[in-house]
N, CA, C and O atoms as a DFTB+ gen file, in Angstrom:
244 C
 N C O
     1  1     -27.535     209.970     -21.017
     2  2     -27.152     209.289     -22.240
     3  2     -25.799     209.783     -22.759
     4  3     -24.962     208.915     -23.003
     5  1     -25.470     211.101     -22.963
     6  2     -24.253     211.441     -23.769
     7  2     -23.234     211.767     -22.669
     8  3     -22.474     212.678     -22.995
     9  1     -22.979     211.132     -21.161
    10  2     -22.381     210.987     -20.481
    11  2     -21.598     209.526     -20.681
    12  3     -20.528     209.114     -20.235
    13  1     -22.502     208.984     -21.462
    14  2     -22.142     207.442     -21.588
    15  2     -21.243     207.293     -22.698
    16  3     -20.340     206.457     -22.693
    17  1     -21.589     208.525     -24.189
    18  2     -20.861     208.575     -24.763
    19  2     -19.404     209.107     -24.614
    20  3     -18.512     208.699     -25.357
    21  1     -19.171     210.080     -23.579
    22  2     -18.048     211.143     -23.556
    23  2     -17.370     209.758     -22.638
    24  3     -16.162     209.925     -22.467
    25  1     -17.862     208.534     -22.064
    26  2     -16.931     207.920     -21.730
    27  2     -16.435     206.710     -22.469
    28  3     -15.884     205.740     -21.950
    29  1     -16.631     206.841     -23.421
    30  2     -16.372     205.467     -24.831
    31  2     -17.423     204.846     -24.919
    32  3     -17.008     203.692     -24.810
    33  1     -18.751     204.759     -25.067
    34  2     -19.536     204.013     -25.163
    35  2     -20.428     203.993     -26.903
    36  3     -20.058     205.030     -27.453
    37  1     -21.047     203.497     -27.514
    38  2     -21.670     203.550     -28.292
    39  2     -23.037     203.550     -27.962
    40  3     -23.438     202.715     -27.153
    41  1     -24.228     204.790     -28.733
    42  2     -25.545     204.493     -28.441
    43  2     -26.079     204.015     -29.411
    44  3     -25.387     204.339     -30.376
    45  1     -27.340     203.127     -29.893
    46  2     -28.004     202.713     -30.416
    47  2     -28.989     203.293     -30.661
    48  3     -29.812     202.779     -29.902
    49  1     -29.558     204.158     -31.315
    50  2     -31.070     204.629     -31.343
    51  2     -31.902     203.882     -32.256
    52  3     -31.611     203.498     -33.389
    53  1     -33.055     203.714     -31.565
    54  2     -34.244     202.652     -32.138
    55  2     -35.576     203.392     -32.690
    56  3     -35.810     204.467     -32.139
    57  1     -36.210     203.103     -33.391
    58  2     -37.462     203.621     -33.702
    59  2     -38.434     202.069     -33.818
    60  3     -37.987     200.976     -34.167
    61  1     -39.397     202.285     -33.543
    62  2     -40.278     200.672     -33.700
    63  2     -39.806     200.082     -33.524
    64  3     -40.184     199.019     -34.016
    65  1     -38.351     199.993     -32.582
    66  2     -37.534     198.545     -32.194
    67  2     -37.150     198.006     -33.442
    68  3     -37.272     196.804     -33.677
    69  1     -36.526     199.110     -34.554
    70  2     -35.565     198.865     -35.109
    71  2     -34.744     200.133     -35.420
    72  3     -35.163     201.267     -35.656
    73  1     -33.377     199.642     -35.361
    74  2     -32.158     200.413     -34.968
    75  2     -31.828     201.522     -36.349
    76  3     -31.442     200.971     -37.380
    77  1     -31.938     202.644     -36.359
    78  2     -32.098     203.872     -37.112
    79  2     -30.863     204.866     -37.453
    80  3     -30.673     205.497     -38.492
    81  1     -29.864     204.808     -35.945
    82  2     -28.739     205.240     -35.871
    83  2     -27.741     205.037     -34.513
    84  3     -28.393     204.651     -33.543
    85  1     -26.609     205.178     -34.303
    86  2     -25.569     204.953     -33.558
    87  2     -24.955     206.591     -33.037
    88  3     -25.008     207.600     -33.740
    89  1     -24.659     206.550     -32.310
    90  2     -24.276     207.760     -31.278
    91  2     -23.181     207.208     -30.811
    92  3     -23.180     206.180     -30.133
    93  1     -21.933     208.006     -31.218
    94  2     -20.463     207.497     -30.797
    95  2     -19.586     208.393     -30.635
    96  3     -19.653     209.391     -31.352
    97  1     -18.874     208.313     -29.971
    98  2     -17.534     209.059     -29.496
    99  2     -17.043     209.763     -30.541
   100  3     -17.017     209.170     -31.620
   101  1     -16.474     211.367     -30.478
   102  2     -15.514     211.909     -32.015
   103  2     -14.260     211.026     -31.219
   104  3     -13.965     210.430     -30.184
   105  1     -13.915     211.327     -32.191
   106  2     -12.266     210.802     -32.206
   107  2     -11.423     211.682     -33.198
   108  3     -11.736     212.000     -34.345
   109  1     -10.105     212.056     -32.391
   110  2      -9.312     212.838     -33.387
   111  2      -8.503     212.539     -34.143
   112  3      -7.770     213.417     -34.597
   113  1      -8.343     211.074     -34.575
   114  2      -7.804     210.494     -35.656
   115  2      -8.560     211.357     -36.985
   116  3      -9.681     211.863     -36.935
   117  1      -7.656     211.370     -38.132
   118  2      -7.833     211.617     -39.532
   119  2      -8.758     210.466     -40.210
   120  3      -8.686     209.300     -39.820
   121  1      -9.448     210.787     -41.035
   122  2      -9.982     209.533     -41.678
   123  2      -8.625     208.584     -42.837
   124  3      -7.977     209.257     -43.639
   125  1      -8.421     207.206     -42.738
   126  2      -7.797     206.616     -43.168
   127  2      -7.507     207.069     -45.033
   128  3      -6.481     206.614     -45.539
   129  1      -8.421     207.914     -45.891
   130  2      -8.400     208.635     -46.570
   131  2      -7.345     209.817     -46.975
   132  3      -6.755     210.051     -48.030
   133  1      -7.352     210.560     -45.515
   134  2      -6.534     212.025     -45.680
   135  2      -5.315     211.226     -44.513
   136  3      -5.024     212.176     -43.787
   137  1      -4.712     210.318     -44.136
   138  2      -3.708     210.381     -43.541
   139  2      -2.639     209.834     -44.495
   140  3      -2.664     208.800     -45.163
   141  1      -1.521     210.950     -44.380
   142  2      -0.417     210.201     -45.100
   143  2       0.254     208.993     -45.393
   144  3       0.811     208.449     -44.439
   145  1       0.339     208.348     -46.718
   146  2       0.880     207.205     -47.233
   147  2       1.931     207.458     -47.712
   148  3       2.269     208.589     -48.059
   149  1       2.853     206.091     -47.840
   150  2       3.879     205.855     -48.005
   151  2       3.951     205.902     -49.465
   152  3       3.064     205.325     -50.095
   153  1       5.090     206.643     -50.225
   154  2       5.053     206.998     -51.461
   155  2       6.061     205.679     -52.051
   156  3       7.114     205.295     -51.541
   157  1       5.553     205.274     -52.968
   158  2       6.187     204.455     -54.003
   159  2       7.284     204.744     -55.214
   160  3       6.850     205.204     -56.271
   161  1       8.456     204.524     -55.094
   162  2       9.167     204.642     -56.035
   163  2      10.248     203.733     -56.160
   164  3      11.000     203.109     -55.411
   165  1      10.037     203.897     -57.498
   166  2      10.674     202.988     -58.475
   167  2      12.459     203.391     -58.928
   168  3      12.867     204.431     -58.412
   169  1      13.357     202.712     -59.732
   170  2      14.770     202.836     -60.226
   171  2      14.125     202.789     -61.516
   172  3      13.286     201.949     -61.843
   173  1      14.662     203.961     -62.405
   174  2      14.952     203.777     -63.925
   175  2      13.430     204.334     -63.821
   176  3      12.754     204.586     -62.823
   177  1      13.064     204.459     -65.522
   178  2      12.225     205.469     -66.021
   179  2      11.066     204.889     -65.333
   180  3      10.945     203.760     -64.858
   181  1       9.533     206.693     -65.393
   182  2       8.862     206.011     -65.003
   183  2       7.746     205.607     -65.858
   184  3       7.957     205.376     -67.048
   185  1       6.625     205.508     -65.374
   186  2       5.758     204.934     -66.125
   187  2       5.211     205.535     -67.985
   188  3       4.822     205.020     -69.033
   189  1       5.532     206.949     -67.413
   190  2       4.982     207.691     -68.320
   191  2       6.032     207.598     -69.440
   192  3       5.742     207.173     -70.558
   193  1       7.281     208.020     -69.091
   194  2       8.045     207.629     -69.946
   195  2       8.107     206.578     -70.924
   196  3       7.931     206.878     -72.105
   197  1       8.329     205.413     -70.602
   198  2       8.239     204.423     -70.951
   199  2       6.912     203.862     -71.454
   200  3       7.021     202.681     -71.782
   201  1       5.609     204.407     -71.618
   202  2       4.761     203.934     -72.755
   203  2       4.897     205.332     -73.584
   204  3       4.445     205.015     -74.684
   205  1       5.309     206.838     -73.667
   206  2       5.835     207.483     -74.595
   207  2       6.703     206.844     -75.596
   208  3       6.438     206.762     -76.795
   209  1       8.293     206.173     -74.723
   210  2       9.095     205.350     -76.007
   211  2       8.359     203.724     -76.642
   212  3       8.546     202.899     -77.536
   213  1       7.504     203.974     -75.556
   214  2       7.213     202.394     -76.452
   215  2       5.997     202.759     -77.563
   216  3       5.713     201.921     -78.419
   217  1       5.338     203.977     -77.510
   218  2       4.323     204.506     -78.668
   219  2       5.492     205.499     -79.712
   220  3       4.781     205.899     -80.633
   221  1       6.501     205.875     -79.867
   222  2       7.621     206.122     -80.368
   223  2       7.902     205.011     -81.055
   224  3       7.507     204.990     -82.221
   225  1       8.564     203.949     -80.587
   226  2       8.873     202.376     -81.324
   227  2       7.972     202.194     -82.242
   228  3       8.141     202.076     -83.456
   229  1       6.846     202.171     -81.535
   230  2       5.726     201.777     -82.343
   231  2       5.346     202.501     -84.282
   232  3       5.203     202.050     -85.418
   233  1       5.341     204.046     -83.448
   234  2       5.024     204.624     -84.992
   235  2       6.093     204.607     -86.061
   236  3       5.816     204.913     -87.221
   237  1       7.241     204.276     -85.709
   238  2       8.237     204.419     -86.778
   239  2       7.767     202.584     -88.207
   240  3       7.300     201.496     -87.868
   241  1       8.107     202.976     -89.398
   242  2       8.010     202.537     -90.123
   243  2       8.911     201.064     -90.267
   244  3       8.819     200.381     -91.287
């Protein structure tokens, strides 16, 4: 059985002829979670800034 896995295969395990769990290959990919993304940035102030001056605007009389 885990000859079948070490060569790419997926197992199926059954109990009462219904399927309970899967037996699969590791793989040394990162989970799509912890692999690095592309960082976003912006021109001119950022977010934080800009609802600070706009709660500034706001409280003045």
């Amino acid at each position: 059985m885990m000859t079948e896995v070490e060569h790419g295969e997926t197992l199926l395990i059954v109990r009462h002829g219904r399927p309970i769990a899967e037996v699969s290959p590791v793989t040394d990919q990162q989970p799509s979670w912890k692999r690095p993304a592309l960082r976003l940035a912006t021109k001119g102030a950022g977010l934080a800034s800009a609802i600070i001056e706009e709660r500034d605007c706001e409280a003045l009389p």
